[in-house]
Biopython code that builds the backbone (N, CA, C, O; Angstrom):
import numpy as np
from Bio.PDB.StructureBuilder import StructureBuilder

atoms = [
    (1, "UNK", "N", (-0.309, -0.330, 3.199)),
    (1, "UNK", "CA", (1.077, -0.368, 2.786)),
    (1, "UNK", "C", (1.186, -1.326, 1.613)),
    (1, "UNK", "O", (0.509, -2.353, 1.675)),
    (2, "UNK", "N", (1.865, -1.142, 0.677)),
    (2, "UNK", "CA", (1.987, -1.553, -0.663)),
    (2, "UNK", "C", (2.967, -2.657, -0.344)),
    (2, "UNK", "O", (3.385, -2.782, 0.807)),
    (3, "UNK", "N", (3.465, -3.704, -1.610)),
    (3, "UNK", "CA", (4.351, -4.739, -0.873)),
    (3, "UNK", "C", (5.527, -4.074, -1.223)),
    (3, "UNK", "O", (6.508, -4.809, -1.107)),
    (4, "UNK", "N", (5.783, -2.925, -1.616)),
    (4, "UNK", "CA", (7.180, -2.896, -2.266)),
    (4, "UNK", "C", (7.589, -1.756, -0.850)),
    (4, "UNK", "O", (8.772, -1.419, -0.896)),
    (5, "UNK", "N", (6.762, -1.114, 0.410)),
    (5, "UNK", "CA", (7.249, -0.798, 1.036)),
    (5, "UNK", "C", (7.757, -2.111, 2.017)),
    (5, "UNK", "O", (8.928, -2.183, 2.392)),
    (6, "UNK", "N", (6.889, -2.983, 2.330)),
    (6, "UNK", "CA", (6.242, -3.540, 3.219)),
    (6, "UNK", "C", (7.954, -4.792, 2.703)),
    (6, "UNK", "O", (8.557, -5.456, 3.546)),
    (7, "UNK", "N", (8.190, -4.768, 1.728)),
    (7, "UNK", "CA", (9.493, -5.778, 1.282)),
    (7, "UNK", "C", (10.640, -5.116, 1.956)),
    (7, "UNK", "O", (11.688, -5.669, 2.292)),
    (8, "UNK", "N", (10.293, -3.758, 2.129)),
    (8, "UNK", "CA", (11.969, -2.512, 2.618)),
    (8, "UNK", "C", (11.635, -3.354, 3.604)),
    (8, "UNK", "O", (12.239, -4.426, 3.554)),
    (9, "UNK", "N", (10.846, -3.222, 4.515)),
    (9, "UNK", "CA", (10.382, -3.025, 5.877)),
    (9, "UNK", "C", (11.133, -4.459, 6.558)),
    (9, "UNK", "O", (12.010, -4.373, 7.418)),
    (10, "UNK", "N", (10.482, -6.146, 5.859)),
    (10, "UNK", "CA", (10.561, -7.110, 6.296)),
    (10, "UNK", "C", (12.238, -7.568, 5.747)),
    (10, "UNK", "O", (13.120, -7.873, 6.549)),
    (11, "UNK", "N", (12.414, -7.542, 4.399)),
    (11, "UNK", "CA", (13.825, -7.882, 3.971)),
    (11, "UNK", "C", (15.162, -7.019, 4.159)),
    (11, "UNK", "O", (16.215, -7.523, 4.548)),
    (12, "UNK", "N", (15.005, -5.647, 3.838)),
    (12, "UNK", "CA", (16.206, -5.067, 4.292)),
    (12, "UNK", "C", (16.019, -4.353, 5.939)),
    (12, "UNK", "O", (16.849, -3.572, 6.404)),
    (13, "UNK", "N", (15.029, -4.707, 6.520)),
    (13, "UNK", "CA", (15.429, -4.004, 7.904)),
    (13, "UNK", "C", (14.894, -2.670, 8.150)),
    (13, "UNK", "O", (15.310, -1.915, 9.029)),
    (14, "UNK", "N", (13.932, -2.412, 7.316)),
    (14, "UNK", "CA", (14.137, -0.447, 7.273)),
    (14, "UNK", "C", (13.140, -0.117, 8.304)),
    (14, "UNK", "O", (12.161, -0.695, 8.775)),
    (15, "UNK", "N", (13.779, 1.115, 8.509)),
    (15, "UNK", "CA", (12.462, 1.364, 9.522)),
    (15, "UNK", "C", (12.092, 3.032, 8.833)),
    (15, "UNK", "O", (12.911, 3.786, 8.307)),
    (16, "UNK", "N", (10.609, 3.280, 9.041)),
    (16, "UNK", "CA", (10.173, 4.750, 8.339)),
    (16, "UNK", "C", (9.758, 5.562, 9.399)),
    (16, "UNK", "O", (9.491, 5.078, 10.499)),
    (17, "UNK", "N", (9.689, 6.657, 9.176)),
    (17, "UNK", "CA", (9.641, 7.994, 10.122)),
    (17, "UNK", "C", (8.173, 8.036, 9.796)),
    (17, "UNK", "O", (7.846, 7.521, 8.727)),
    (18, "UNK", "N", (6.767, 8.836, 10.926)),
    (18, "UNK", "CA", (6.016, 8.667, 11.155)),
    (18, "UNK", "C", (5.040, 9.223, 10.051)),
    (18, "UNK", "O", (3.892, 8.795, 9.934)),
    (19, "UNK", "N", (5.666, 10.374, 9.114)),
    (19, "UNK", "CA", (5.129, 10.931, 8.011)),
    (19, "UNK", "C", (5.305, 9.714, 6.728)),
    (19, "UNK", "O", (4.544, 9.670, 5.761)),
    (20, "UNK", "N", (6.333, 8.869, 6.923)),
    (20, "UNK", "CA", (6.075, 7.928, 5.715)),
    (20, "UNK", "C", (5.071, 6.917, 5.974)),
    (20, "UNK", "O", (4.380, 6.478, 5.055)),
    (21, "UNK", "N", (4.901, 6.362, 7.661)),
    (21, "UNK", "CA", (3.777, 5.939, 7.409)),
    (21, "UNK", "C", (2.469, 6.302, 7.075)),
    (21, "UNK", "O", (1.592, 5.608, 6.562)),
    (22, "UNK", "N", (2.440, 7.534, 7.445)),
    (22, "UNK", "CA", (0.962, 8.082, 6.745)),
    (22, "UNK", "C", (1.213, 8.070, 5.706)),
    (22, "UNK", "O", (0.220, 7.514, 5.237)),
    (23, "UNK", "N", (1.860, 8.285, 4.885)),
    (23, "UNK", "CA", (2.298, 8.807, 3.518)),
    (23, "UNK", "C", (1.450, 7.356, 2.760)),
    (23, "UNK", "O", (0.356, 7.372, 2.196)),
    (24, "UNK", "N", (2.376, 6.155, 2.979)),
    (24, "UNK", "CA", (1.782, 4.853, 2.717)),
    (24, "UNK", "C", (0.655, 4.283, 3.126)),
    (24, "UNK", "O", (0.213, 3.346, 2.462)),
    (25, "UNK", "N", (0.063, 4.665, 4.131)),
    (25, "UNK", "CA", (-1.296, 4.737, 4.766)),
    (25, "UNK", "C", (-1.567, 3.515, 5.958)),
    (25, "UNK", "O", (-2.634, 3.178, 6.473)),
    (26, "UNK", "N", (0.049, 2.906, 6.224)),
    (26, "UNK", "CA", (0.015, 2.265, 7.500)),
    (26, "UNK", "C", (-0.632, 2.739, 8.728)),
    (26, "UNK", "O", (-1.004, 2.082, 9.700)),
    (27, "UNK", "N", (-0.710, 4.225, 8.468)),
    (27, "UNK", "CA", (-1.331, 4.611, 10.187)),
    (27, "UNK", "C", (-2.479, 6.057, 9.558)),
    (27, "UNK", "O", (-2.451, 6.638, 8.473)),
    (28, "UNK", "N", (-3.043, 6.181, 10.296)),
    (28, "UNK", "CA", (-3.612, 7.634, 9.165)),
    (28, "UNK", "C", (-3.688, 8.993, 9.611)),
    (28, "UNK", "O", (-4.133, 9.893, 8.899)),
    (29, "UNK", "N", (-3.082, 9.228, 11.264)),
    (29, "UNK", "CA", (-2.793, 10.611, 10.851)),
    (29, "UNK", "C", (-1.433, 10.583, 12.019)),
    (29, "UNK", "O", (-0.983, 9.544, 12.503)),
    (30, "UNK", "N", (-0.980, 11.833, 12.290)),
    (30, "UNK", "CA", (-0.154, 12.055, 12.940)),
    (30, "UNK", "C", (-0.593, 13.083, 14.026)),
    (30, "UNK", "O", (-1.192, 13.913, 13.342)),
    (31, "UNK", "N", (-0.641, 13.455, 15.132)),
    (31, "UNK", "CA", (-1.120, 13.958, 16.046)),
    (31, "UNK", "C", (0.161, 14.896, 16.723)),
    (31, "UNK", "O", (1.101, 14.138, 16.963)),
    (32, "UNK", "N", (0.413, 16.049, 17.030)),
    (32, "UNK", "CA", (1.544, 16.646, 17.748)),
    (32, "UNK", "C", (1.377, 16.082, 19.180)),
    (32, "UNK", "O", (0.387, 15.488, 19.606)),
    (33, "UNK", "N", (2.802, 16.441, 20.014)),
    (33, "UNK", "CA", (2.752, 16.533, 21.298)),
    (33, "UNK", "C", (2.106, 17.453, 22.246)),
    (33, "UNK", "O", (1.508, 17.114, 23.267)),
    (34, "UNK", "N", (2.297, 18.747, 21.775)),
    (34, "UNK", "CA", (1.451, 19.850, 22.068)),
    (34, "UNK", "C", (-0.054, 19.501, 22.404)),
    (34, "UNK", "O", (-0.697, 19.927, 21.444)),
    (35, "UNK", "N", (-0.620, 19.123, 23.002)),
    (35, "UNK", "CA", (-1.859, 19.194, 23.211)),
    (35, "UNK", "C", (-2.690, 18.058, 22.949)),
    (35, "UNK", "O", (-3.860, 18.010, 22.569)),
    (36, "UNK", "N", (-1.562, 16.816, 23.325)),
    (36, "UNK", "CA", (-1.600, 14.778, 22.539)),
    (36, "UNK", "C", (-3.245, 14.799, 23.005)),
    (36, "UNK", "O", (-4.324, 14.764, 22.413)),
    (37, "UNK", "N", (-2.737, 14.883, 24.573)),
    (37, "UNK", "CA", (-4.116, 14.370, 25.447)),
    (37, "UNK", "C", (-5.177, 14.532, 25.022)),
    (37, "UNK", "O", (-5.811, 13.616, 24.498)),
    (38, "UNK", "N", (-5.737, 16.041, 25.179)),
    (38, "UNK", "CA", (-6.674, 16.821, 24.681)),
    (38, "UNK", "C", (-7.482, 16.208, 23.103)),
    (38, "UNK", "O", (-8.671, 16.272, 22.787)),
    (39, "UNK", "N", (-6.293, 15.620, 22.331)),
    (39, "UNK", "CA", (-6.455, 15.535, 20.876)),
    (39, "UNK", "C", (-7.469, 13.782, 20.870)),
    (39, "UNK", "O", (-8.490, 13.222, 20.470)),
    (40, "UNK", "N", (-6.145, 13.610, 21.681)),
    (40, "UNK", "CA", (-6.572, 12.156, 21.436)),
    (40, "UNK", "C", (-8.103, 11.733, 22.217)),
    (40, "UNK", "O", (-8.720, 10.688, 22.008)),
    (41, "UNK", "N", (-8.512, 12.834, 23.154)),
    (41, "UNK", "CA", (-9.575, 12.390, 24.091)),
    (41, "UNK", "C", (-10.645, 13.140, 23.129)),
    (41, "UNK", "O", (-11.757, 13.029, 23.644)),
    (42, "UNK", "N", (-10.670, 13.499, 22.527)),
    (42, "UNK", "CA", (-11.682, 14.869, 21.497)),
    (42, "UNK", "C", (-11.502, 13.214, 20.542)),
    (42, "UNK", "O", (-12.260, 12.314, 20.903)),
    (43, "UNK", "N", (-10.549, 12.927, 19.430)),
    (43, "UNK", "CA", (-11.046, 11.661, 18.492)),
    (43, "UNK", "C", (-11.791, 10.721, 19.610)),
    (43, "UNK", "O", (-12.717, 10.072, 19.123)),
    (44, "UNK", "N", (-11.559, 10.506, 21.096)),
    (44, "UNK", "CA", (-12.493, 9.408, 21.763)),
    (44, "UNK", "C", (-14.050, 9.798, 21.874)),
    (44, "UNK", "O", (-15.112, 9.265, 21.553)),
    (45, "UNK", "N", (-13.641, 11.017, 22.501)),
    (45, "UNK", "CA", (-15.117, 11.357, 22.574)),
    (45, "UNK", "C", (-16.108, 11.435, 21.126)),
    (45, "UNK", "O", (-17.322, 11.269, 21.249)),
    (46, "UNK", "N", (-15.490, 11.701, 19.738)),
    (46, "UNK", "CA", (-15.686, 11.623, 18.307)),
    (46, "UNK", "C", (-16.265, 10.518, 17.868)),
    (46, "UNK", "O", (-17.122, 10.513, 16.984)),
    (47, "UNK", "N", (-15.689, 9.167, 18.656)),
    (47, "UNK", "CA", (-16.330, 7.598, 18.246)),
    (47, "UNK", "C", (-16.579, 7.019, 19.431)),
    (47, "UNK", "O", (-16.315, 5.839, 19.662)),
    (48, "UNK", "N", (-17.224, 7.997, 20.446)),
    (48, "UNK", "CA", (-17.519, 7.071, 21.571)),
    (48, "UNK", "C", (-19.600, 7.645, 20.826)),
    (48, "UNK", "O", (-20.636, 7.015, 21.039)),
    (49, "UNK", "N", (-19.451, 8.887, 20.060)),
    (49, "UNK", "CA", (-20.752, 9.205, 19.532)),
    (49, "UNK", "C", (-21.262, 7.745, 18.765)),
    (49, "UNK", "O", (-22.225, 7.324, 19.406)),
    (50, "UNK", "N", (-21.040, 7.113, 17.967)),
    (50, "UNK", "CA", (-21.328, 5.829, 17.432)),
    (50, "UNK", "C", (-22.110, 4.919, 18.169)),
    (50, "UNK", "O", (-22.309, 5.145, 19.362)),
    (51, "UNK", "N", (-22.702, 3.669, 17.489)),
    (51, "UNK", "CA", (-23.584, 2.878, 18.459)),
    (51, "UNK", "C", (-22.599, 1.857, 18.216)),
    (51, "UNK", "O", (-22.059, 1.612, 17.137)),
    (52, "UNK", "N", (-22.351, 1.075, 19.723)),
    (52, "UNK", "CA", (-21.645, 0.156, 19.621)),
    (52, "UNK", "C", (-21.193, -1.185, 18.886)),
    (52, "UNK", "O", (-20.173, -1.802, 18.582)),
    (53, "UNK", "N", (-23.045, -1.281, 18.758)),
    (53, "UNK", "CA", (-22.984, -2.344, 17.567)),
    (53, "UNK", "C", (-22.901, -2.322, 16.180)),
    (53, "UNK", "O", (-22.703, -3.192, 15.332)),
    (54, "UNK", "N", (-23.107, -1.067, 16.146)),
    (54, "UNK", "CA", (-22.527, -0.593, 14.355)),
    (54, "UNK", "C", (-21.573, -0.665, 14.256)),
    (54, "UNK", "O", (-21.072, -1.265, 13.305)),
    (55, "UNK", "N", (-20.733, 0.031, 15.388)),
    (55, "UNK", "CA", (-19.277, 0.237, 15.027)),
    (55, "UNK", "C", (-18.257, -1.365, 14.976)),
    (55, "UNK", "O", (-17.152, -1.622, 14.499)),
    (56, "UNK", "N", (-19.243, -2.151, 15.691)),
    (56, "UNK", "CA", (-18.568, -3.912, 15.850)),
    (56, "UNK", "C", (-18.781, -4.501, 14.479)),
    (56, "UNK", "O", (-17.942, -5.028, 13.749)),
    (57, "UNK", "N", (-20.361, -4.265, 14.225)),
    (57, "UNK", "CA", (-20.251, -4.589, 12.670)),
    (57, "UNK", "C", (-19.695, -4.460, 11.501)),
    (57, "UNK", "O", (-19.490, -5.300, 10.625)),
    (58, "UNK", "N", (-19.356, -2.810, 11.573)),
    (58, "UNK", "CA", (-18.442, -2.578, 10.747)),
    (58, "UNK", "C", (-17.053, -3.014, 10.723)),
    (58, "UNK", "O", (-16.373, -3.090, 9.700)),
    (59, "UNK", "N", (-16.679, -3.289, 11.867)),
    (59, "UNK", "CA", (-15.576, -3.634, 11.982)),
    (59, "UNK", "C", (-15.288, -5.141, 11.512)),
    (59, "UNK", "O", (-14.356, -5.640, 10.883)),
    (60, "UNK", "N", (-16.454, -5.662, 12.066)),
    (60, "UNK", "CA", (-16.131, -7.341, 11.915)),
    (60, "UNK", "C", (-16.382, -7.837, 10.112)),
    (60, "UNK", "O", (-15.971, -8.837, 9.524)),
    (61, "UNK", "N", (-17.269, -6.599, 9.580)),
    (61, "UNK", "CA", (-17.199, -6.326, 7.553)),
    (61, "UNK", "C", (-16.084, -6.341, 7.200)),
    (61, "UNK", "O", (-15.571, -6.981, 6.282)),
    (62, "UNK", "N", (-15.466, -5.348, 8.197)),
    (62, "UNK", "CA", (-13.928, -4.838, 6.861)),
    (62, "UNK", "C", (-13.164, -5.966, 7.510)),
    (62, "UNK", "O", (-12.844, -6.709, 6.583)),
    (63, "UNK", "N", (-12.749, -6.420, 8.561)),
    (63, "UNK", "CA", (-11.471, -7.281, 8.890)),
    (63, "UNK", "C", (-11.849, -8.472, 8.847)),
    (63, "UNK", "O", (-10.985, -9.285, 9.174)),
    (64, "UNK", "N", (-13.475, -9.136, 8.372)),
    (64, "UNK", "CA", (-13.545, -10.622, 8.356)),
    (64, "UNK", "C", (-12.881, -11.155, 6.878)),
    (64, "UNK", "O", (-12.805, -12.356, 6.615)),
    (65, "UNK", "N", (-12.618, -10.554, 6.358)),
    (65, "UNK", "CA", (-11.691, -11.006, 4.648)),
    (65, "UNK", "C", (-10.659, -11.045, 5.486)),
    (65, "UNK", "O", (-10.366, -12.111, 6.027)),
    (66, "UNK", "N", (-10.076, -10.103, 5.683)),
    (66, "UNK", "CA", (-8.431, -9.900, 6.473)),
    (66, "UNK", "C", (-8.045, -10.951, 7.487)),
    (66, "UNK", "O", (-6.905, -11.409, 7.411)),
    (67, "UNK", "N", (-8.811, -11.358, 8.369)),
    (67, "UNK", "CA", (-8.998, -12.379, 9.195)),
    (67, "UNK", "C", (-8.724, -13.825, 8.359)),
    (67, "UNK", "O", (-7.717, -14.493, 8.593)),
    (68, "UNK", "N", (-9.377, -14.087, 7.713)),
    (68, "UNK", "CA", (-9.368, -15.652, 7.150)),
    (68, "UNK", "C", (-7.737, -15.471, 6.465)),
    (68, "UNK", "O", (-6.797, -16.104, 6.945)),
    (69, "UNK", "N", (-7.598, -14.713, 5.525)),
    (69, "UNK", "CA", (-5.998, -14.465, 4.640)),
    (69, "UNK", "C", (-5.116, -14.418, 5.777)),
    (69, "UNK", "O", (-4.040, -15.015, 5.752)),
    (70, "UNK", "N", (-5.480, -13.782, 6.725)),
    (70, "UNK", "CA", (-4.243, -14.037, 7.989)),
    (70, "UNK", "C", (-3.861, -15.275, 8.275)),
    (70, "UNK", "O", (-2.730, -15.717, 8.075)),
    (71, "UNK", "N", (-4.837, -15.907, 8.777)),
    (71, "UNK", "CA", (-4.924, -17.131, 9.261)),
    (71, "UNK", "C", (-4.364, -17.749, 8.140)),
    (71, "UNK", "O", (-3.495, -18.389, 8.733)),
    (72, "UNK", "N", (-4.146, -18.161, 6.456)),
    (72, "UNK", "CA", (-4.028, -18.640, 5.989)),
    (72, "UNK", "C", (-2.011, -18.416, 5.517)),
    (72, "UNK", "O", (-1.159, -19.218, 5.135)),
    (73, "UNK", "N", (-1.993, -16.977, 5.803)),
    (73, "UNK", "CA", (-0.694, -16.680, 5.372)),
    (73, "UNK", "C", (-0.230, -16.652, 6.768)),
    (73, "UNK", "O", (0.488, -15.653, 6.736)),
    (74, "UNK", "N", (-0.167, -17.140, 8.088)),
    (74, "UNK", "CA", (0.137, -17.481, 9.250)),
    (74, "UNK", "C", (0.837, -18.823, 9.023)),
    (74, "UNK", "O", (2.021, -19.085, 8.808)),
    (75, "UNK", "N", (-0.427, -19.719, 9.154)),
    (75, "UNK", "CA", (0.017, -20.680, 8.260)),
    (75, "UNK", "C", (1.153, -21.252, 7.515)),
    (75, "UNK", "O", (1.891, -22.170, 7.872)),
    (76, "UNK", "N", (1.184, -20.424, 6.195)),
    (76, "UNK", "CA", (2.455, -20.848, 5.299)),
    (76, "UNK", "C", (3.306, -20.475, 6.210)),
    (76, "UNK", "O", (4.007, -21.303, 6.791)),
    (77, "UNK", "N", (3.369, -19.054, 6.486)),
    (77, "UNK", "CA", (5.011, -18.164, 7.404)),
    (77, "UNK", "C", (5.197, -19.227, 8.493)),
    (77, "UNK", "O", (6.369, -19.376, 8.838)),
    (78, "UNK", "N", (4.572, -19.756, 8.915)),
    (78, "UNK", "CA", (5.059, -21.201, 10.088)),
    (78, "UNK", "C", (5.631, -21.985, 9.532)),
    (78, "UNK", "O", (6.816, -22.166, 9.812)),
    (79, "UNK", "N", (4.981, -22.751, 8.520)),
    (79, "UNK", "CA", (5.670, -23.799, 8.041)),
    (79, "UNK", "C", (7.011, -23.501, 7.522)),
    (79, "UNK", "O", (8.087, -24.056, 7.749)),
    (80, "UNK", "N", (6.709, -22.508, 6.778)),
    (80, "UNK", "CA", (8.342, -22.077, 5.982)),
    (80, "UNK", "C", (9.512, -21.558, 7.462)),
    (80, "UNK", "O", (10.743, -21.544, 7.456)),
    (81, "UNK", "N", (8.702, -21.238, 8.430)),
    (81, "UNK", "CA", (9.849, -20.764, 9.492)),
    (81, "UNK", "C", (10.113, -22.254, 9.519)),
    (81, "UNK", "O", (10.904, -22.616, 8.649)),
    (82, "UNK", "N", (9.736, -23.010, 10.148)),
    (82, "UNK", "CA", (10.035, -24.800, 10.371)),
    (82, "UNK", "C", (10.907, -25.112, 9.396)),
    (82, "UNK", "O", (12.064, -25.504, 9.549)),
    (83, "UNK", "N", (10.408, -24.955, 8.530)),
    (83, "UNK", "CA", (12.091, -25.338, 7.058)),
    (83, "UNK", "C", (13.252, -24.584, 7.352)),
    (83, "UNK", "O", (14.305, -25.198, 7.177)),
    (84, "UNK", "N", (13.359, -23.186, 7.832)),
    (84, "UNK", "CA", (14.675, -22.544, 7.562)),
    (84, "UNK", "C", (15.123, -22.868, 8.838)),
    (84, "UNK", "O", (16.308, -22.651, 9.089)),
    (85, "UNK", "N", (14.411, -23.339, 9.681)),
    (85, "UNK", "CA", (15.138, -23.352, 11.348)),
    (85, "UNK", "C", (15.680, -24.746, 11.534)),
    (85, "UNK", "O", (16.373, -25.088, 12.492)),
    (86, "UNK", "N", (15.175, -25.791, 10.194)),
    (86, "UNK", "CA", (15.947, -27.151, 10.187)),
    (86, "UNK", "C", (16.897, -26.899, 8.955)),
    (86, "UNK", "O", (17.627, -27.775, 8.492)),
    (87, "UNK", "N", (16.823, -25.796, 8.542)),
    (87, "UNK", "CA", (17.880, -25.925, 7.363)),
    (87, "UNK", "C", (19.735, -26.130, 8.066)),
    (87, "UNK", "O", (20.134, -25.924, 9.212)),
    (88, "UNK", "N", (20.358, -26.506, 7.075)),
    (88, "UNK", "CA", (21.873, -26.738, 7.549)),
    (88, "UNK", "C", (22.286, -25.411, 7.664)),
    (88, "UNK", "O", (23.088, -25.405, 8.597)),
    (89, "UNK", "N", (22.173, -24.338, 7.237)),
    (89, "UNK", "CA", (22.405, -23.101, 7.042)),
    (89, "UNK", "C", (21.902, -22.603, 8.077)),
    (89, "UNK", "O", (22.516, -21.553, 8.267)),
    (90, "UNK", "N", (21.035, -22.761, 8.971)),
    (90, "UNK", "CA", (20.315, -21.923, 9.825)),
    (90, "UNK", "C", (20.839, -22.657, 11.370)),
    (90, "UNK", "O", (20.797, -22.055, 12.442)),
    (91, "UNK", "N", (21.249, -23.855, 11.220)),
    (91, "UNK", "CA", (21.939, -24.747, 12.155)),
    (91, "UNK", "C", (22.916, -23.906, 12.096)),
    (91, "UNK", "O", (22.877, -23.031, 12.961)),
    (92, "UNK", "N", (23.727, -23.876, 11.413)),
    (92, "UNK", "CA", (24.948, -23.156, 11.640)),
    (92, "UNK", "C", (24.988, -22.021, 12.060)),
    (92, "UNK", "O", (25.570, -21.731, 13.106)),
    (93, "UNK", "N", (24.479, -21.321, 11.444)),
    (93, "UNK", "CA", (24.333, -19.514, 12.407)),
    (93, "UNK", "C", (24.197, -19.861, 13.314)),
    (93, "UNK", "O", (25.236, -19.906, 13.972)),
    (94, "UNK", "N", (23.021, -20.309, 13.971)),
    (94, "UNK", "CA", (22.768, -20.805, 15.656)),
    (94, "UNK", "C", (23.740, -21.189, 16.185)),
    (94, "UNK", "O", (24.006, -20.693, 17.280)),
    (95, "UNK", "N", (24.689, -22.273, 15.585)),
    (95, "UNK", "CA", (25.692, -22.703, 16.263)),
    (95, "UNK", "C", (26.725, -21.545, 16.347)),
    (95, "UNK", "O", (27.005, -21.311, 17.523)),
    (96, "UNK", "N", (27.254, -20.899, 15.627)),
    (96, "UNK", "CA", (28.040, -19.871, 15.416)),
    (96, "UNK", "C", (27.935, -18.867, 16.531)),
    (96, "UNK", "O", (28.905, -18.529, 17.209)),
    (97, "UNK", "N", (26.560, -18.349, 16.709)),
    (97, "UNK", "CA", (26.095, -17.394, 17.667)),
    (97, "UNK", "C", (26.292, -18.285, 19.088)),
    (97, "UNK", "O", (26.554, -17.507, 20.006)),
    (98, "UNK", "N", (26.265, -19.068, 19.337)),
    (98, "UNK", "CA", (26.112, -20.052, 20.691)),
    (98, "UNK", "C", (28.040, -20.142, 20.858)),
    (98, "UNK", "O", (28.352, -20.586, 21.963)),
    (99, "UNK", "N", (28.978, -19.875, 20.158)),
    (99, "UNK", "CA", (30.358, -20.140, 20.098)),
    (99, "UNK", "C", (30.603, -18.495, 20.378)),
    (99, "UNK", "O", (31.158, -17.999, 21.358)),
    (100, "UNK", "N", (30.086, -17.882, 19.349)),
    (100, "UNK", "CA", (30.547, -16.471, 19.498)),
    (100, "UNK", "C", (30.106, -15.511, 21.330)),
    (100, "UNK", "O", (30.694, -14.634, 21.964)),
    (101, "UNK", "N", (29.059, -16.145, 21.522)),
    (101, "UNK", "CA", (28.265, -16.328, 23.139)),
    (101, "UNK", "C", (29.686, -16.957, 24.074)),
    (101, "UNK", "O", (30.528, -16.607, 24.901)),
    (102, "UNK", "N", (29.397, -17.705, 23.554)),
    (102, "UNK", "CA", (31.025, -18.280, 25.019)),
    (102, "UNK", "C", (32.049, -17.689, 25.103)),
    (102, "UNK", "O", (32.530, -17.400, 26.199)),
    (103, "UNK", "N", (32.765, -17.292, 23.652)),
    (103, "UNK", "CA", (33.696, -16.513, 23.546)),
    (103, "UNK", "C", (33.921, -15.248, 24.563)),
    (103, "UNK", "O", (34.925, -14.964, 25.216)),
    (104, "UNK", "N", (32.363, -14.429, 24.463)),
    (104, "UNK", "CA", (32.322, -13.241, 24.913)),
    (104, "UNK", "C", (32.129, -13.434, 26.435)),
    (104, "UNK", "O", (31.963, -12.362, 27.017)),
    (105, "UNK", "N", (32.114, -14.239, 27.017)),
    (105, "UNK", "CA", (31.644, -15.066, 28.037)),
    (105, "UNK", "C", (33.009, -15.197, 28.908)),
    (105, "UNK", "O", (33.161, -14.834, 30.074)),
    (106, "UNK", "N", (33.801, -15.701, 28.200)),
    (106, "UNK", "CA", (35.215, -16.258, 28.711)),
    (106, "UNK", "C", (36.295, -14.923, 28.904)),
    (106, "UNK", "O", (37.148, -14.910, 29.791)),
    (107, "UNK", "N", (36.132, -13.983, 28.069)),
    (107, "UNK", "CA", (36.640, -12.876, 27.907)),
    (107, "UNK", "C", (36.090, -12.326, 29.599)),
    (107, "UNK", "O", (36.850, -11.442, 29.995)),
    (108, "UNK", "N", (35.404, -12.529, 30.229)),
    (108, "UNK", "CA", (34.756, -11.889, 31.144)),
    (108, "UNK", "C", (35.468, -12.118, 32.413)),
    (108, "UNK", "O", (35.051, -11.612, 33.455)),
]
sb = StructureBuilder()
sb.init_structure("model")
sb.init_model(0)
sb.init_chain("A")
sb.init_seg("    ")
for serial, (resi, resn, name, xyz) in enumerate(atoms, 1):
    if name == "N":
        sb.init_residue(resn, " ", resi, " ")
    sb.init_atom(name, np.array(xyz, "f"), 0.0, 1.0, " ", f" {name:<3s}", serial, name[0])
structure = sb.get_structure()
């Protein structure tokens, strides 16, 4: 996924239908209901052919880059959550929502 979907996704809220994620290549195929089981046990049986430790290796190739950048952009997204959750601005919503909570509360 590119960042300019991946910006819809996190900043305005969006959510995509299962052909746009393939489309963008978040997921890579789409499978019907018609015959899920069958499908999905035929791709198992497909990579259960593989040797286990190839398939770990390969795996631990492509996602050990991805792994460290996680960890590193984990990281920042913490710290920066810690700033907006002491911000005065973010106090206030909280407080707001905790008033608007009683309100609906008392109504009861």
């Amino acid at each position: 996924m590119g960042p300019s979907k991946a910006n819809e996704m996190l900043l305005l809220g969006r959510t995509f239908t299962a052909q746009e994620m393939v489309d963008c290549g978040l997921i890579s195929r789409l499978i019907e209901s018609d015959g899920f089981r069958d499908k999905v046990l035929a791709i198992a049986d497909q990579a259960a052919q593989f040797s286990v430790s190839a398939v770990r290796t390969t795996k631990r190739l492509i996602r050990g880059i991805d792994v460290e950048l996680l960890e590193k952009v984990n990281r920042e997204e913490m710290h920066a959550l810690g700033e907006r959750m002491e911000s005065a601005e973010s106090i206030e919503s909280i407080r707001q929502f905790i008033e608007a909570g009683k309100k609906k509360k008392a109504k009861l």
